[in-house]
C-alpha positions in Angstrom: -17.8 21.2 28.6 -16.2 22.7 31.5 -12.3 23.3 32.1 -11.1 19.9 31.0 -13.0 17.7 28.8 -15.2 15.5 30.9 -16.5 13.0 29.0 -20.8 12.6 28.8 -22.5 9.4 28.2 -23.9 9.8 24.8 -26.7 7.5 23.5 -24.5 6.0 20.4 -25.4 2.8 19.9 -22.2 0.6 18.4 -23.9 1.2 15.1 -27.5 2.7 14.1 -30.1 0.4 12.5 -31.3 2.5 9.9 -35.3 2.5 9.3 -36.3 1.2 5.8 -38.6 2.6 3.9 -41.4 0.2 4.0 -45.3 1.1 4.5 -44.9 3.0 7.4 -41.8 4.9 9.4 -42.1 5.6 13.0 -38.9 7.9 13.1 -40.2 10.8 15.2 -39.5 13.9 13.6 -39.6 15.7 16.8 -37.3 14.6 18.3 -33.3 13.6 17.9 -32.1 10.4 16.7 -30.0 8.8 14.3 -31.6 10.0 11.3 -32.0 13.6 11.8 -28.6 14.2 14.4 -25.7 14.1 12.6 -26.3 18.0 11.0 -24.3 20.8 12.7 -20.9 21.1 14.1 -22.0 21.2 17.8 -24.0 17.3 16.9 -20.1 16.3 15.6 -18.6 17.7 18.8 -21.0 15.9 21.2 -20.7 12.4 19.3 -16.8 12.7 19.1 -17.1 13.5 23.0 -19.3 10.2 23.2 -16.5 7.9 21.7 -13.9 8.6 24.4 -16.9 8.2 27.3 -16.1 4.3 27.3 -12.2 4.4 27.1 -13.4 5.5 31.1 -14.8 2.0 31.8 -12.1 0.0 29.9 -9.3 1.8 32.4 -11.4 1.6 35.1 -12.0 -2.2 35.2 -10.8 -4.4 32.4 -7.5 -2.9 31.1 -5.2 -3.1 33.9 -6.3 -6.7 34.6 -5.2 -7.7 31.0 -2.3 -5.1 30.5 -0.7 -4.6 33.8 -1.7 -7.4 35.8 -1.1 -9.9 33.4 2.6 -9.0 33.6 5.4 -9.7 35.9 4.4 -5.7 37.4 1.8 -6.8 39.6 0.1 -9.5 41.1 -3.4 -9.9 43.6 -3.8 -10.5 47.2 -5.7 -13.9 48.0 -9.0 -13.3 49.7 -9.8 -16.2 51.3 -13.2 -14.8 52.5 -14.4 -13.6 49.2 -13.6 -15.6 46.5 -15.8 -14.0 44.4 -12.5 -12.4 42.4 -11.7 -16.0 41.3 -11.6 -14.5 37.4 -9.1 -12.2 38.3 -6.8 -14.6 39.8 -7.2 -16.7 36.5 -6.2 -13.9 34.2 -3.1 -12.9 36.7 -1.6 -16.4 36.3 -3.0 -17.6 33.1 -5.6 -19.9 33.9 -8.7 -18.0 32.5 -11.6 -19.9 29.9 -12.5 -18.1 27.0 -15.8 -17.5 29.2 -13.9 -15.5 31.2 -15.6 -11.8 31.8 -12.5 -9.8 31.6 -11.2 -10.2 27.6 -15.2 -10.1 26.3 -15.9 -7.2 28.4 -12.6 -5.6 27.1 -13.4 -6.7 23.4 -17.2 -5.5 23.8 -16.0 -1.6 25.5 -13.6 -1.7 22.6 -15.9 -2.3 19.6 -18.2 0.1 21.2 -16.0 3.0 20.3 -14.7 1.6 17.3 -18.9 1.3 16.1 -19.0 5.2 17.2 -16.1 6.1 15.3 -17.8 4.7 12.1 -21.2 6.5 12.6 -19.5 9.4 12.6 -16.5 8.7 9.6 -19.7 7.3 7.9 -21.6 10.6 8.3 -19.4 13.6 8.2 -19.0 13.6 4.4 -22.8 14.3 3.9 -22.5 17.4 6.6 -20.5 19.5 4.8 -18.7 21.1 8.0 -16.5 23.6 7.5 -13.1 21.7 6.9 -11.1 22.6 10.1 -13.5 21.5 12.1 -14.5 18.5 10.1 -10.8 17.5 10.3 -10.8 17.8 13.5 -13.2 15.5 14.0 -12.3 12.6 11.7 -8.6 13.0 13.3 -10.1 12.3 16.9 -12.1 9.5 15.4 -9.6 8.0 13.1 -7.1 7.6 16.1 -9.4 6.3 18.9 -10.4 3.5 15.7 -7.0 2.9 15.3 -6.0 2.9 19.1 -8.7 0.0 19.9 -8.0 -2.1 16.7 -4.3 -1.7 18.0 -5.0 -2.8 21.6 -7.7 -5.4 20.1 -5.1 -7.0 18.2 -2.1 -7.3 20.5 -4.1 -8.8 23.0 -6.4 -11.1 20.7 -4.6 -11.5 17.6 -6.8 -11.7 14.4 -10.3 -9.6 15.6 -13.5 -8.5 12.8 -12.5 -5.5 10.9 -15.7 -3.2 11.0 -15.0 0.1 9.3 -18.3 1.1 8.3 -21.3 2.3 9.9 -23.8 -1.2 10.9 -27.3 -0.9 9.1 -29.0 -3.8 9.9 -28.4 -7.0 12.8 -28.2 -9.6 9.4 -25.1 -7.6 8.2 -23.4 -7.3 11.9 -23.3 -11.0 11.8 -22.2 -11.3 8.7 -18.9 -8.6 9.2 -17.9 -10.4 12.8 -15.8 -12.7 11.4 -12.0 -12.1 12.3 -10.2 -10.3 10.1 -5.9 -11.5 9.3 -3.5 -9.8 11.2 -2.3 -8.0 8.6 -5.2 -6.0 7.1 -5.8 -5.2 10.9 -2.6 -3.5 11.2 -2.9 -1.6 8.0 -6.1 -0.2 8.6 -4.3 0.8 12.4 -1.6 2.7 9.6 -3.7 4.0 7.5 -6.2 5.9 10.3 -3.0 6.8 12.6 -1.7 8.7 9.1 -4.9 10.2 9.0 -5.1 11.5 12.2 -1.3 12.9 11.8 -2.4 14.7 8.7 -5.6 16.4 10.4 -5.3 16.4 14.2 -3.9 19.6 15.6 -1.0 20.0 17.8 -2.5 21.9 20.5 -6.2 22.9 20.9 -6.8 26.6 21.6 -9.7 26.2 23.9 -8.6 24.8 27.8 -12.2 22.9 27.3 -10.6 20.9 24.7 -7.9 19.3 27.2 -8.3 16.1 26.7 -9.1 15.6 23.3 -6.2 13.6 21.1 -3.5 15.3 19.3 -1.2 15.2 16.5 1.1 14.0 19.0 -0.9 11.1 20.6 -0.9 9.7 16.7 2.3 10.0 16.1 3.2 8.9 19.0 0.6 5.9 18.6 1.8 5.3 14.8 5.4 5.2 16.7 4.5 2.2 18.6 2.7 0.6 16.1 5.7 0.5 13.9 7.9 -0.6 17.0 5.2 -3.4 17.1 5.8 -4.2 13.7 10.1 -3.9 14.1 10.1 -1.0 11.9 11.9 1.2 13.7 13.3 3.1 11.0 9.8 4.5 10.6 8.8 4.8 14.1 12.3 7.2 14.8 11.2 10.6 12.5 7.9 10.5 14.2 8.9 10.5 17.5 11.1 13.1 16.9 8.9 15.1 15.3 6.5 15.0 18.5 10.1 16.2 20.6 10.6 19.0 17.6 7.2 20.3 18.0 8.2 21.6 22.0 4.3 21.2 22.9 5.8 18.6 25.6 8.4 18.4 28.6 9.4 16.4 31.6 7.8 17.7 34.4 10.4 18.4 37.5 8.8 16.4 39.5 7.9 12.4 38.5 4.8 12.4 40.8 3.3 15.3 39.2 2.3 13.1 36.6 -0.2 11.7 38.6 -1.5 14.4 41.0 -5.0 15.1 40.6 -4.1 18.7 41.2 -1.8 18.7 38.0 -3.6 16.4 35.2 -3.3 17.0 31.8 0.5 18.5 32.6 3.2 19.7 29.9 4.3 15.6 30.0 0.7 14.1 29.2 0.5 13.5 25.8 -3.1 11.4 25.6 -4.7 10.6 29.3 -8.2 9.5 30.1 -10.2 11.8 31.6 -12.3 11.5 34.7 -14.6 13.6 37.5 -15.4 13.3 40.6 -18.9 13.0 41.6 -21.8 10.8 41.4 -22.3 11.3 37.9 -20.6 8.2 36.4 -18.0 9.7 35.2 -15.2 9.2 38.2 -12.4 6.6 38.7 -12.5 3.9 40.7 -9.2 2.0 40.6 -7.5 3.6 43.5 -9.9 2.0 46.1 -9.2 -1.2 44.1 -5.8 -1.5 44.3 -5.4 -0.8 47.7 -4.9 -4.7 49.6 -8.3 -5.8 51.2 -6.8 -6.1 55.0 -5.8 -2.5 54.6 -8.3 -1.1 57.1 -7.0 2.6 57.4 -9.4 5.3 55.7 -6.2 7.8 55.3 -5.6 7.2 51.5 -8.7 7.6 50.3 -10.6 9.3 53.1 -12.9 6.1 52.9 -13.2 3.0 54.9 -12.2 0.0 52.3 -15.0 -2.8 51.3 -12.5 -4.4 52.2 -13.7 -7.6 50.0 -12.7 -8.9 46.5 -13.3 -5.4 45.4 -9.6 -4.5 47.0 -6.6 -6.2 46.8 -6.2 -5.9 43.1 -2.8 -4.7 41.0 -0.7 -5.3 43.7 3.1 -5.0 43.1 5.0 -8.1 42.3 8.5 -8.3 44.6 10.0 -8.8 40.6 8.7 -4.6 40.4 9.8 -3.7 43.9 13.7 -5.1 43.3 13.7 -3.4 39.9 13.8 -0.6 41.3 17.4 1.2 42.3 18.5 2.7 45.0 18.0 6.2 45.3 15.2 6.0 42.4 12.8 9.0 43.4 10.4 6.8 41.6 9.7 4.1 44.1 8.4 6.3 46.9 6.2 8.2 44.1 4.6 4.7 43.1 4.4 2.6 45.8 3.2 2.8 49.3 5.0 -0.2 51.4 2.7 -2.3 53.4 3.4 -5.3 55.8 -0.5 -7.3 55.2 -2.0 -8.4 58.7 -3.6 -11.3 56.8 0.0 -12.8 55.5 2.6 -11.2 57.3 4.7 -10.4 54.1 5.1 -7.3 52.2 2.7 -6.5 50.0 2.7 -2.5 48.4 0.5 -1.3 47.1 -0.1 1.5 44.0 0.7 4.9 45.1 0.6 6.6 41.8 -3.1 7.4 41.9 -3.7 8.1 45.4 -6.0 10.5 46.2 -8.9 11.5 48.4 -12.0 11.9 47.4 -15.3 13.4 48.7 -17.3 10.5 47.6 -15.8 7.0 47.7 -15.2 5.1 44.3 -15.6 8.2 42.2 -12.2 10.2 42.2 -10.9 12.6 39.4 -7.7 11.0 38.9 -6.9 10.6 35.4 -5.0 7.5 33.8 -2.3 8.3 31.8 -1.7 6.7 28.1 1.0 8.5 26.7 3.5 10.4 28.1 6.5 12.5 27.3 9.2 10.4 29.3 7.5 7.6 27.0 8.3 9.2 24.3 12.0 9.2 25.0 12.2 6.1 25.8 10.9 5.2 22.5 13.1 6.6 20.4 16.2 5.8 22.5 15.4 2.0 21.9 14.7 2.7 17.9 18.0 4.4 17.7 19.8 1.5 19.5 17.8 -1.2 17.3 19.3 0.3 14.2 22.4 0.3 15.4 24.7 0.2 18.8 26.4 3.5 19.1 28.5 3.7 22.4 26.8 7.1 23.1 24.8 9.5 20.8 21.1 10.8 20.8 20.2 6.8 22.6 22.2 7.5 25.9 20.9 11.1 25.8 17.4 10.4 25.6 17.6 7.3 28.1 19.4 9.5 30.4 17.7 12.3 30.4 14.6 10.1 32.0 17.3 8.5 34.4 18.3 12.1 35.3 14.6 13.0 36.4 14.6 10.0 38.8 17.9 11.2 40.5 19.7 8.7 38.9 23.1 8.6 37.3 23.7 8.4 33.4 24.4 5.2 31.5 27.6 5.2 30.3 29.1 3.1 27.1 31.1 1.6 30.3 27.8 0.2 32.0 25.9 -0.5 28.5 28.7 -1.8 26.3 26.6 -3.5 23.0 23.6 -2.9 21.7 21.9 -6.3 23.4 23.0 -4.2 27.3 21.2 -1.6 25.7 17.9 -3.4 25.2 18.1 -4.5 28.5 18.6 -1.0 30.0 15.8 0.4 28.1 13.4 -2.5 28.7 14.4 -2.3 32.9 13.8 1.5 32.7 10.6 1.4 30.7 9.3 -1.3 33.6 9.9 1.3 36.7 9.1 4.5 34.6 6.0 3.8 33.3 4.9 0.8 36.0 1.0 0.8 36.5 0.1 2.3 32.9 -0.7 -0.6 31.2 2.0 -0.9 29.0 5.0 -3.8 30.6 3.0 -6.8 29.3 2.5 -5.3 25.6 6.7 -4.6 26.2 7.2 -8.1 26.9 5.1 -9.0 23.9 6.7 -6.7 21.5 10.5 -7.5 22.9 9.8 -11.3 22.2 10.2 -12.0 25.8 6.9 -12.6 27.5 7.3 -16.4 28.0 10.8 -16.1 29.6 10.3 -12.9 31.9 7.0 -14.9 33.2 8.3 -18.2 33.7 10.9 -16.6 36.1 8.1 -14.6 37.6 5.9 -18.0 38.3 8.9 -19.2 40.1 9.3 -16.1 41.8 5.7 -15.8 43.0 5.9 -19.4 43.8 8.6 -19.3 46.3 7.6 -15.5 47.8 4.1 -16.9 48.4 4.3 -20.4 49.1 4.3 -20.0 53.3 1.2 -17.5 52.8 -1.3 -18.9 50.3 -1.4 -22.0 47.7 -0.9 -20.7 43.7 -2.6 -23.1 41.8 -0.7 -26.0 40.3 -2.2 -24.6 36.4 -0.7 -20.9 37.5 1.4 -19.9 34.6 2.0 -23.5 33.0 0.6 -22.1 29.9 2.2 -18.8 29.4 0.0 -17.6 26.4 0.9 -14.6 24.3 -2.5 -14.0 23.2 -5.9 -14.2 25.2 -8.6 -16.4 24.1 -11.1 -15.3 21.8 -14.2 -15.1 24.1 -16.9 -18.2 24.0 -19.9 -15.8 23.0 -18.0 -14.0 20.1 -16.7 -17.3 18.8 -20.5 -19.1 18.8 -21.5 -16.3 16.9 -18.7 -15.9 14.2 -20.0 -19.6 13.2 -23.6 -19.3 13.3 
């Protein structure tokens, strides 16, 4: 590993098929493979590296088309050229199948991690490691197990529970059938406590940047709990990510995304990428970029310009949430007047950055964050109980303050139901582009009505440019569709 942890494909399969002992084995000995790997500390360290390697796909393609786009946040610009993005449109305004790519690409990335955490939770008993470093470890693995089964089951509801390594293809069939809600969410619990108990706070090494923290599971166990309305239990954790002073606001909002200043005293769990052809570099900031944007002066590159581009774009809803004099807005978006439509259509500025080779930049995508953090525990303390000032208004305001704006007041935000609707508007322009406004909406209960006033919205902004679909957003789901593959298989 070099100065940051830069994550190396690692030939894990989701789970190993192990060789039976019948007349003849042809397990080379020579060589490394599932039977004789998993021995020394240094095998451990390059299969934990492996299971963040695909988080890199995930928030490269199929993430920010379910979490972000998917949302009132941001939208697409109609290519009336290429229509070979036709699936992305259906996802923005609720049209997909269940054969759509997008959820079974998501669900397969996910369950490729989850199969590498298990190899590895499966195997680390019979290494006896020393037990710092075998904590270590399991915590990594426990939370990036938990973290997908948490994003699997906001998105899809009721998902197969796999917590063991797979021997054979007969028993892989017989585990992928869904698993309730519930036993989902306590297995979430019960790997987010163990990563608490065993991850450390900081790594010593500067090669270990990266890597997950106690913080990122509590702060991860935090939201879970939020999830689940129990904010009584979410509160202690996320103070006891502020009490441990491994974190801060950084001066400067942008700096958050800066390629020049990742992994900052404010990231709390980002994914990690590098430039270079070496499949390991992020490709998102090409693609959301509109596809009649024809200057090469944000990424050094001449755009596609094709249904590559024009992706992520921000929703007017987004633009006019913004208030005036937020420093935010010029650090996120980057105005743009399209040629094609004559309206205006911004684009992300947040991960802007020039790159020597086109497609493959180093800018990371953030997760967690500090300011998240705050934001958190301001709307746990409001939800158990209005206070007309106190620790909620600090911590809200102290965000508001980074963004050179004034501080809510008991005179602005009067009841407790005002201060749901600060925290959810300042959680929308904080933290726009990361993937986390439509699992907001889901969690606040109010997906179905912030949407059906963005379809209108869309309708009338766009309706002299291009023609929305008469099926956009007339069925406003709250969960994506289990994909048609997954489902012909679960009833073999």
């Amino acid at each position: 590993m070099k100065k940051y942890i830069y994550f190396t494909l690692f030939t894990i399969a989701l789970g190993f098929v192990s060789c039976k002992k019948d007349f003849l084995s042809l397990a080379p000995t020579d060589s490394q493979n599932s039977a004789n790997f998993f021995k020394t500390p240094q095998q451990f360290q390059q299969a934990i590296t492996g299971c963040y390697q695909p988080l890199q796909s995930l928030y490269n393609g199929s993430f920010w088309v379910m979490a972000e786009m998917r949302s009132d946040n941001t939208s697409y610009e109609y290519d009336p050229y290429d229509r070979s993005g036709n699936l992305k449109e259906d996802m923005d305004e609720f049209r997909e199948l269940n054969n759509n790519d997008y959820p079974a690409v998501f669900l397969t990335g996910s369950y490729q991690i989850i199969g590498r955490c298990n190899v590895i939770l499966d195997r680390l008993p019979a290494a006896k490691l020393d037990v710092a470093v075998a904590d270590t470890i399991t915590g990594q693995a426990s939370f990036l197990r938990a973290f997908n089964y948490f994003n699997l089951v906001r998105l899809f509801g009721s998902v197969p529970l796999v917590l063991h390594e797979v021997q054979s293809f007969d028993e892989a069939y017989r585990i992928g059938v869904k698993a309730p809600v519930s036993d989902v969410y306590n297995s979430i619990i019960a790997d987010a406590k163990d990563a608490i108990a065993k991850l450390p706070v900081t790594y010593a090494s500067p090669a270990d940047k990266g890597r997950v923290t106690k913080g990122a599971a509590e702060t991860m166990l935090a939201e879970v709990y939020m999830t689940q309305k129990k904010f009584d239990l979410a509160i202690p954790l996320l103070r006891d990510v502020i009490a441990s002073n491994a974190y801060g606001l950084n001066d400067d909002y942008a700096d958050n995304f800066n390629i020049n200043t990742k992994n900052s005293k404010e990231s709390i769990f980002e994914i990690q990428y590098i430039e270079g052809p070496n499949g390991l570099g992020s490709d998102f900031v090409d693609t959301f970029i509109p596809w009649d944007y024809y200057s090469d002066d944000i990424t050094g590159h001449e755009l596609n310009n094709g249904a590559v581009n024009g992706w992520n774009i921000p929703t007017q809803d987004l633009v006019t949430a913004y208030e005036p004099g937020d420093k935010r807005r010029d650090a996120s978006l980057t105005d743009f007047v399209s040629d094609e439509y004559g309206i205006d259509l911004p684009f992300i500025k947040k991960y802007q950055s020039k790159g020597a080779v086109q497609g493959i930049t180093a800018n990371n995508f953030p997760v967690y964050r500090y300011s998240d953090v705050y934001l958190m525990l301001a709307e746990c303390l409001n939800e158990q109980g209005y206070a007309g000032g106190g620790d909620a208004f600090l911590y809200l305001n102290k965000v508001r303050f980074r963004a050179g704006l004034d501080d809510k007041t008991a005179v602005d935000v009067p009841n407790q139901e005002a201060f749901r609707v600060a925290i959810a508007h300042e959680r929308q322009v904080e933290l726009a582009f990361e993937n986390h406004r439509w699992f907001d909406l889901l969690r606040t209960g109010k997906a179905v009505e912030v949407m059906t006033a963005h379809a209108q919205h869309e309708r009338e902004y766009k309706s002299d440019s291009w023609t929305i679909s008469p099926a956009a957003y007339t069925n406003i789901r709250l969960l994506y569709q289990y994909p048609l593959n997954e489902e012909l298989l679960e009833h073999q």
